[in-house]
LOLUMPA-412096 format. One record per residue: residue number from 1; residue in one letter; x, z, y of N, C-alpha, C, O in turn. Coordinates in steps of 0.1 Angstrom, whole numbers, plus 2048, in hexadecimal, padded with zeros to 3 digits. Example, Ala and Ser with C-alpha at 12.3 -4.5 7.8 and 13.67 -1.06 7.14 Angstrom:
BEGIN
+------+------+------+------+------+-------+-------+-------+------+------+------+------+------+------+
| resi | resn | n_c1 | n_c3 | n_c2 | ca_c1 | ca_c3 | ca_c2 | c_c1 | c_c3 | c_c2 | o_c1 | o_c3 | o_c2 |
+------+------+------+------+------+-------+-------+-------+------+------+------+------+------+------+
|    1 |    a |  884 |  84E |  7C7 |   87B |   84E |   7D3 |  884 |  84E |  7DF |  88E |  855 |  7DF |
|    2 |    s |  880 |  847 |  7EA |   889 |   847 |   7F5 |  881 |  84F |  800 |  886 |  850 |  80B |
+------+------+------+------+------+-------+-------+-------+------+------+------+------+------+------+
This chain:
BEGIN
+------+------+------+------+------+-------+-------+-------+------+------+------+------+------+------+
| resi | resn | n_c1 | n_c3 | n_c2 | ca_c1 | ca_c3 | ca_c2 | c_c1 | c_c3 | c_c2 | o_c1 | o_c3 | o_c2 |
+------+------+------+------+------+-------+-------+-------+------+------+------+------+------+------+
|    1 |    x |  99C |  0CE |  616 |   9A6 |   0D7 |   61C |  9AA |  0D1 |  62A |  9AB |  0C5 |  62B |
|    2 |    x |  9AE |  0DB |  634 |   9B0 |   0D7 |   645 |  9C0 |  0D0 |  641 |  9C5 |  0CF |  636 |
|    3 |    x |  9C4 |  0CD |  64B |   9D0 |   0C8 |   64E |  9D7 |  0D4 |  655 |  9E3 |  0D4 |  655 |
|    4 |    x |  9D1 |  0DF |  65B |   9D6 |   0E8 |   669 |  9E0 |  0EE |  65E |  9DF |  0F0 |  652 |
|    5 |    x |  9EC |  0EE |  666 |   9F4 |   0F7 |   663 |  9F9 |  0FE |  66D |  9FF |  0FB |  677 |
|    6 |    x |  9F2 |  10F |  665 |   9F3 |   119 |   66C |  9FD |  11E |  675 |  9FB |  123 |  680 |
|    7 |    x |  A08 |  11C |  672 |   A15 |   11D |   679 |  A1F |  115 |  683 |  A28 |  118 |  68B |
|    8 |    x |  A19 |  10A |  67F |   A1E |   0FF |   687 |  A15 |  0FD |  693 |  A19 |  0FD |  69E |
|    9 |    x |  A05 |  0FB |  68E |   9FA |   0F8 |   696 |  9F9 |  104 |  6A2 |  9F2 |  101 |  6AB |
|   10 |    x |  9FE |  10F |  6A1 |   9F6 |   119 |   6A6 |  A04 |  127 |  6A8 |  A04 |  133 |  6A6 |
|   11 |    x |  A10 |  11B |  6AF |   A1B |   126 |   6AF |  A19 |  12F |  6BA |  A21 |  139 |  6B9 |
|   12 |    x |  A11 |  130 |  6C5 |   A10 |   137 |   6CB |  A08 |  146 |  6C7 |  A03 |  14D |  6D0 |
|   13 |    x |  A08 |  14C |  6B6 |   A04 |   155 |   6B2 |  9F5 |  158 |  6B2 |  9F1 |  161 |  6AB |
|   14 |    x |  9EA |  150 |  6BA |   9DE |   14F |   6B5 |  9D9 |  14C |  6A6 |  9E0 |  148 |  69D |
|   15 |    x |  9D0 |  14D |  6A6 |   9C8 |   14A |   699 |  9C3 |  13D |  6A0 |  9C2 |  13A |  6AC |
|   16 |    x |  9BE |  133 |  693 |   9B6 |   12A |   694 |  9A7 |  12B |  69F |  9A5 |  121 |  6A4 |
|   17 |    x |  9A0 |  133 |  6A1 |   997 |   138 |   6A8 |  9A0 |  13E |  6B7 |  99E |  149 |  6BD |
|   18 |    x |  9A8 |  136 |  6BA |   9B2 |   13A |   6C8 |  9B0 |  149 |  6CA |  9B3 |  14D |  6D5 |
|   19 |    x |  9AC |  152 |  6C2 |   9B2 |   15E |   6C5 |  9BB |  16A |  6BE |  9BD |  16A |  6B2 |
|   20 |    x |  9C0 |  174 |  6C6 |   9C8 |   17C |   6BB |  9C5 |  185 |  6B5 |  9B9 |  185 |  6B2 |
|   21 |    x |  9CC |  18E |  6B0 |   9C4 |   195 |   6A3 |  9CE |  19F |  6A8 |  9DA |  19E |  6A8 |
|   22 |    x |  9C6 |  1AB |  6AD |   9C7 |   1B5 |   6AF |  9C8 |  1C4 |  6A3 |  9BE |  1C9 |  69F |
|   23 |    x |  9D2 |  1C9 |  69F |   9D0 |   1D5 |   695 |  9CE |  1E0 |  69F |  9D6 |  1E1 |  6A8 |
|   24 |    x |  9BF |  1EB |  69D |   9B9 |   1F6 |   6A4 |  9B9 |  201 |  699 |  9B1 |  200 |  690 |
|   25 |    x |  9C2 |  209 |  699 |   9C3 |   217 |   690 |  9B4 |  21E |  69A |  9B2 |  21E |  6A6 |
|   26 |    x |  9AE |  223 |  693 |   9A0 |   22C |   693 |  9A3 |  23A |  690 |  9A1 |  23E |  684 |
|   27 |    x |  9A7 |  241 |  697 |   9AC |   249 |   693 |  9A3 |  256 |  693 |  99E |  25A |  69E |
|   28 |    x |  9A1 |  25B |  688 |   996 |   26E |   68A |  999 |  275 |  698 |  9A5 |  277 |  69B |
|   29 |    x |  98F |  277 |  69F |   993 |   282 |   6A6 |  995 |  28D |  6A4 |  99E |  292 |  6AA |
|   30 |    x |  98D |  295 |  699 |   98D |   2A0 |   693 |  991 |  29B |  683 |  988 |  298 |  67C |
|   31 |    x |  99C |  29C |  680 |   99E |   298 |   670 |  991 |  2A0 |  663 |  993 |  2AA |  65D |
|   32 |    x |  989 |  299 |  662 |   981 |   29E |   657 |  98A |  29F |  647 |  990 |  296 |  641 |
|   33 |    x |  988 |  2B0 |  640 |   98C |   2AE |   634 |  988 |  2AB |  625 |  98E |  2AB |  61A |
|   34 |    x |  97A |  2A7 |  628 |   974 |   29D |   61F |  96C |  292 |  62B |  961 |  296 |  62F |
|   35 |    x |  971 |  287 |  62E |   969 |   27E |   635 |  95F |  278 |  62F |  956 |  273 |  636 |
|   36 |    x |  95F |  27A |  61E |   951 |   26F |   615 |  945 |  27C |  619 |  93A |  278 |  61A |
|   37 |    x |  947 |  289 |  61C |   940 |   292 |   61E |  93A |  293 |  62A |  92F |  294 |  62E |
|   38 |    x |  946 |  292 |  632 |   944 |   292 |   643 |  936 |  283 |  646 |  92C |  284 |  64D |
|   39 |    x |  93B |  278 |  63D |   934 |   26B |   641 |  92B |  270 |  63D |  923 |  274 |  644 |
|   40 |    x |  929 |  270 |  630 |   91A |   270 |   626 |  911 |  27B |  630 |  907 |  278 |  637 |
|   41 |    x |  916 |  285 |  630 |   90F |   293 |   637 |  90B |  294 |  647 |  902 |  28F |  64D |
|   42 |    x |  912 |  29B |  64B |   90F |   29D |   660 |  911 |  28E |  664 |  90B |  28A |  66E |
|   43 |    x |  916 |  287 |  660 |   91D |   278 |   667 |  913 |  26B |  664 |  913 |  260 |  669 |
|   44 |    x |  909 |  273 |  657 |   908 |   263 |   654 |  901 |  257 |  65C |  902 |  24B |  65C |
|   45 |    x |  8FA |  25F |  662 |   8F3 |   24F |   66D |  8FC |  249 |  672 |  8FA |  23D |  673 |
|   46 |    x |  90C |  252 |  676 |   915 |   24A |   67F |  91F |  23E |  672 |  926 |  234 |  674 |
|   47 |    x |  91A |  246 |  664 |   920 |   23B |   660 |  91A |  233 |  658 |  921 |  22A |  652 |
|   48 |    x |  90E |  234 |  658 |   903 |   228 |   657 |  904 |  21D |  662 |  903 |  211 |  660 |
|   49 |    x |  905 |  222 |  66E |   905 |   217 |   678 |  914 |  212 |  677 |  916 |  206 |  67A |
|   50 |    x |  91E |  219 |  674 |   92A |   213 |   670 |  931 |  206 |  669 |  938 |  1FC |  66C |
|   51 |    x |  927 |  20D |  65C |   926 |   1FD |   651 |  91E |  1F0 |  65A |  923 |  1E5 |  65A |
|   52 |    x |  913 |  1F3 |  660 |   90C |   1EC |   667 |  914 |  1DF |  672 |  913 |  1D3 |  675 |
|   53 |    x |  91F |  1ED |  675 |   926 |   1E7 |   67E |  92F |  1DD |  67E |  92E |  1D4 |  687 |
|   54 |    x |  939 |  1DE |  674 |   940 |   1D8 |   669 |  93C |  1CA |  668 |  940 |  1C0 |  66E |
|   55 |    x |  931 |  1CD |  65F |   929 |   1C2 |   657 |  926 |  1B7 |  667 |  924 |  1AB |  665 |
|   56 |    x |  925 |  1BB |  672 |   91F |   1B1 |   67E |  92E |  1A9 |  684 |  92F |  19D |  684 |
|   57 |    x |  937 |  1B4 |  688 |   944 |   1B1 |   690 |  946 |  1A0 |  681 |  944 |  194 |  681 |
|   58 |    x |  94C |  1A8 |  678 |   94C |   1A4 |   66D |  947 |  191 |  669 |  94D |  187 |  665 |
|   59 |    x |  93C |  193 |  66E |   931 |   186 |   66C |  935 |  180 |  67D |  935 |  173 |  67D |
|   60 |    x |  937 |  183 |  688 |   93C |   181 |   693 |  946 |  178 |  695 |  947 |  16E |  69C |
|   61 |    x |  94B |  17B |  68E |   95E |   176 |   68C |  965 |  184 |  690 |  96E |  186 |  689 |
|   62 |    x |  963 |  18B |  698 |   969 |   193 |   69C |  974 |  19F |  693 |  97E |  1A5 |  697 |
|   63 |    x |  96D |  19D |  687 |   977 |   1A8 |   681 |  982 |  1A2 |  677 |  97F |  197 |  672 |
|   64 |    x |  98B |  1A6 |  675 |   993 |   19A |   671 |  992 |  19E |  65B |  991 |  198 |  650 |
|   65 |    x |  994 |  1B2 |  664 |   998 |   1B7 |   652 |  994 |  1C8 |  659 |  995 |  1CA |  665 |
|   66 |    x |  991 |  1CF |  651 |   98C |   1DF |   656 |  994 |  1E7 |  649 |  99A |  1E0 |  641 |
|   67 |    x |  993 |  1F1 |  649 |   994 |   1FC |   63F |  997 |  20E |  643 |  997 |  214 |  64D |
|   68 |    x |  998 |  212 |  637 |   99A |   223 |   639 |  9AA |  223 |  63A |  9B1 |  21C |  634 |
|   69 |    x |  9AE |  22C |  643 |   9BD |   22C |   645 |  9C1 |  237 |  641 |  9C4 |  240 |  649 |
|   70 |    x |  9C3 |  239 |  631 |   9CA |   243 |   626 |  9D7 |  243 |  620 |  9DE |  239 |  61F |
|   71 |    x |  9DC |  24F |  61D |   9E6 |   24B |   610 |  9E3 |  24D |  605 |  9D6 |  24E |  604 |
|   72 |    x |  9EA |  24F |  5FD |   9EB |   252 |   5ED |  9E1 |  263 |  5EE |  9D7 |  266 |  5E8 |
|   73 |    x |  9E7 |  26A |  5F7 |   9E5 |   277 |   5F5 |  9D5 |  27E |  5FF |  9CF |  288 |  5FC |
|   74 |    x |  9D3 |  276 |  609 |   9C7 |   279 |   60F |  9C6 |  272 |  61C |  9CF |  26C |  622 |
|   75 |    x |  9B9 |  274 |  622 |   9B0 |   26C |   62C |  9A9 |  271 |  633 |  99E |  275 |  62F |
|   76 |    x |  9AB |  272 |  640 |   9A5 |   27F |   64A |  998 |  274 |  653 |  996 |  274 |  65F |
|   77 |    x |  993 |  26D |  64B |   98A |   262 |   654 |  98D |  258 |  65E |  985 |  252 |  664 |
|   78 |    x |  999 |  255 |  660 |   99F |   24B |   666 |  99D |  23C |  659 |  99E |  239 |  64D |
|   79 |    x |  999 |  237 |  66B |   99E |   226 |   663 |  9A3 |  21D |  66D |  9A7 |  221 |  678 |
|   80 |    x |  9A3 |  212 |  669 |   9A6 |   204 |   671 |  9A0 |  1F8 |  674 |  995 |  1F6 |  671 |
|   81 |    x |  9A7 |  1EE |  67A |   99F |   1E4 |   67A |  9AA |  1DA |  683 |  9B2 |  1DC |  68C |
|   82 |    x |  9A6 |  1D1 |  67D |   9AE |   1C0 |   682 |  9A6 |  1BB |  68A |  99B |  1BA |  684 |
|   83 |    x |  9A5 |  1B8 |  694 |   99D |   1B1 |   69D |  9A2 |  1A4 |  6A4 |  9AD |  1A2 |  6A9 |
|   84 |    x |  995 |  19B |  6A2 |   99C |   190 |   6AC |  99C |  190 |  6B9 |  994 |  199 |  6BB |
|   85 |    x |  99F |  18C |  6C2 |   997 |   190 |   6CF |  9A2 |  186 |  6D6 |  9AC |  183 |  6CF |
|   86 |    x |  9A0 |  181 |  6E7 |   9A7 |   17B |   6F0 |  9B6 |  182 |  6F5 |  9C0 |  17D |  6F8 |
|   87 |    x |  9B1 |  193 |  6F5 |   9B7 |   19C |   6FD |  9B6 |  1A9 |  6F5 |  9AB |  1AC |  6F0 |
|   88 |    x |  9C1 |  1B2 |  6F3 |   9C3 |   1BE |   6F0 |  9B4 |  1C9 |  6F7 |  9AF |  1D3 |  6F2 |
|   89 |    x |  9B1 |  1C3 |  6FF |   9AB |   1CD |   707 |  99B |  1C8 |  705 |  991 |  1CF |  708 |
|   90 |    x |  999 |  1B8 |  6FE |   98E |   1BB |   6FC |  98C |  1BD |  6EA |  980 |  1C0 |  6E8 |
|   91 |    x |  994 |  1BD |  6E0 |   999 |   1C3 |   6D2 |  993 |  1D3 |  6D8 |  988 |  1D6 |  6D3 |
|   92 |    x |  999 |  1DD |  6E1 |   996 |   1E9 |   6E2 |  983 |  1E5 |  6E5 |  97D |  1EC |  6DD |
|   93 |    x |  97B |  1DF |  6EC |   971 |   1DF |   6F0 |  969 |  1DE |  6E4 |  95F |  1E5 |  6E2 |
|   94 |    x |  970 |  1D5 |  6DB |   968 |   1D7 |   6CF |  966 |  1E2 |  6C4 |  95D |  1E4 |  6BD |
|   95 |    x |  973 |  1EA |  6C6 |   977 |   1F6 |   6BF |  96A |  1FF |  6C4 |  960 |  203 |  6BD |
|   96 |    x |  96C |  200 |  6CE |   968 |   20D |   6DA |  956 |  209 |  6DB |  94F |  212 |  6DF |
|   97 |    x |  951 |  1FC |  6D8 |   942 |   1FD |   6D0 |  93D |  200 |  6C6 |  931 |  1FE |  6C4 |
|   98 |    x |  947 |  206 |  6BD |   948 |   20C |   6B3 |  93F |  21B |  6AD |  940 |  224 |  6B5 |
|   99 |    x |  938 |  21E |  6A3 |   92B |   228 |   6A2 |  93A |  234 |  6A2 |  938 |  240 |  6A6 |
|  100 |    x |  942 |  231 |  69E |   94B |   23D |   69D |  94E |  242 |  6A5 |  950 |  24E |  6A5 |
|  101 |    x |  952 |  237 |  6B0 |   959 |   23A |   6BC |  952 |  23F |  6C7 |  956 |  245 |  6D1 |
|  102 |    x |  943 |  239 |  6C4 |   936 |   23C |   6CF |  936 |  24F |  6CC |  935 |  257 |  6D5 |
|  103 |    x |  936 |  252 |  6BC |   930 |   25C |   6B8 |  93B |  265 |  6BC |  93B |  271 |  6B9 |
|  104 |    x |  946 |  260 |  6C2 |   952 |   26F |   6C5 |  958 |  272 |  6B5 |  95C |  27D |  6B5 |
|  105 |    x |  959 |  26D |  6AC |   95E |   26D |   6A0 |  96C |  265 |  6A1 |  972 |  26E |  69A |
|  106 |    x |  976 |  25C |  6A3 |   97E |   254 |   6A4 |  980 |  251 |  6B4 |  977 |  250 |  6BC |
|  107 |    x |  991 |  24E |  6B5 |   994 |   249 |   6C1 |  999 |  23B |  6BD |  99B |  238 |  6B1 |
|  108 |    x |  99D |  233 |  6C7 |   9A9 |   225 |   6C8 |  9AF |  229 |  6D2 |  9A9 |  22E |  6DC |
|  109 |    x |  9BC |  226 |  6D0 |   9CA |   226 |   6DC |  9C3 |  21C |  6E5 |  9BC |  212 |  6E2 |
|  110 |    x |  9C7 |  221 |  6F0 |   9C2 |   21C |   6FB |  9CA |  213 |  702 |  9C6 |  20F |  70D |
|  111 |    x |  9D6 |  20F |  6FC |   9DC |   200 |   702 |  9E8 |  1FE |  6F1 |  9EB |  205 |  6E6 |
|  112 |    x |  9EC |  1F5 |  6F5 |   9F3 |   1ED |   6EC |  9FB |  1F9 |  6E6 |  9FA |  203 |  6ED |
|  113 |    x |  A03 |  1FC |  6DC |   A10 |   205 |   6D7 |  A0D |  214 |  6DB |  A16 |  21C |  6DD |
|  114 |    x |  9FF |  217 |  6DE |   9FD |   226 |   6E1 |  9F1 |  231 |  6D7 |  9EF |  23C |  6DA |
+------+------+------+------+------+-------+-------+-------+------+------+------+------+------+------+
């Protein structure tokens, strides 16, 4: 077990890997009303290269945590993602290489709180 402690070691809000962790809402451009349909069907290469994508950022270090951004009652194809990155703006660079975001399917706010 490390000695680092997270809080003490590392009060300037970085992670261990000196960078921060960015949350990027992914948001549908066009809200799909069955997205397992939209993916599986007209989308799926974009979301074959998606998982693809995932799975690399992922193995990178780069992704911190991903998921579908639902409630209880339904899910228009939006998701998320935690990113580590130096800079807000390079967190968006990673978003925005994205098969989703390439494909015109999903946007990211384009600065911090937007």
């Amino acid at each position: 077990m490390t000695e680092v402690n997270p809080i003490a070691d590392y009060a300037d809000g970085k992670s261990m890997l000196r960078l921060e962790l960015y949350l990027l809402n992914m948001t549908a451009i066009e809200p799909f009303d069955d997205p397992m349909k939209a993916y599986f069907g007209e989308h799926r290469a974009a979301f074959d290269e998606h998982l693809e994508w995932l799975r690399q950022i992922e193995a990178d270090g780069a992704m911190f945590a991903s998921g579908v951004l639902k409630d209880v009652t339904s899910w228009d194809g939006s998701g998320m993602a935690i990113i580590r990155a130096a800079s807000y703006a390079d967190a968006l660079k990673v978003a925005e290489a994205g098969p989703f975001y390439r494909a015109g399917l999903r946007k990211t706010p384009s600065r911090a709180g937007s």
